[in-house]
N, C-alpha and C positions, 0 to 999 in steps of 0.2 A: 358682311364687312368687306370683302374680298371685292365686291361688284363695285364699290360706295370709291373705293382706291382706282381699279380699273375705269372708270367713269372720270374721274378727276384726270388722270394721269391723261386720259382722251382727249379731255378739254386743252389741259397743258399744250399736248403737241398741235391737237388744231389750230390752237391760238397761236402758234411758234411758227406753225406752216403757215396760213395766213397772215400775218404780219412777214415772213419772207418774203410772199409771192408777191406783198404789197412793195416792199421795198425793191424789190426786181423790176417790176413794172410802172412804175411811176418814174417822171424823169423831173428830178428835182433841181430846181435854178442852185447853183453855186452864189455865196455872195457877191455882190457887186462894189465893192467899195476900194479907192486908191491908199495904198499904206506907203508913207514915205519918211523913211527913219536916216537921221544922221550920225554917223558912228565918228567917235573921235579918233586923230588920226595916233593917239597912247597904245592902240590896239593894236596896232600893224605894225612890223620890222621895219627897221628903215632899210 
């Protein structure tokens, strides 16, 4: 039962280390899109 744990627990980290090494190495595009919000002027001190 001992080995069935140690075996799982290997997978766990394999799979936590690869998926880092993927996220390291891959260069992922940022969104592209223009946000343009108008704030009323209640919110600012005069």
């Amino acid at each position: 039962m001992g080995k069935f744990w140690l075996v799982i627990i290997m997978f766990i980290l394999i799979g936590i280390g690869g998926g880092a090494i993927y996220l390291m190495s891959v260069d992922i595009e940022p969104p592209r899109e223009h946000v343009e919000k108008t704030l009323p002027d209640d919110k600012f001190p005069q």
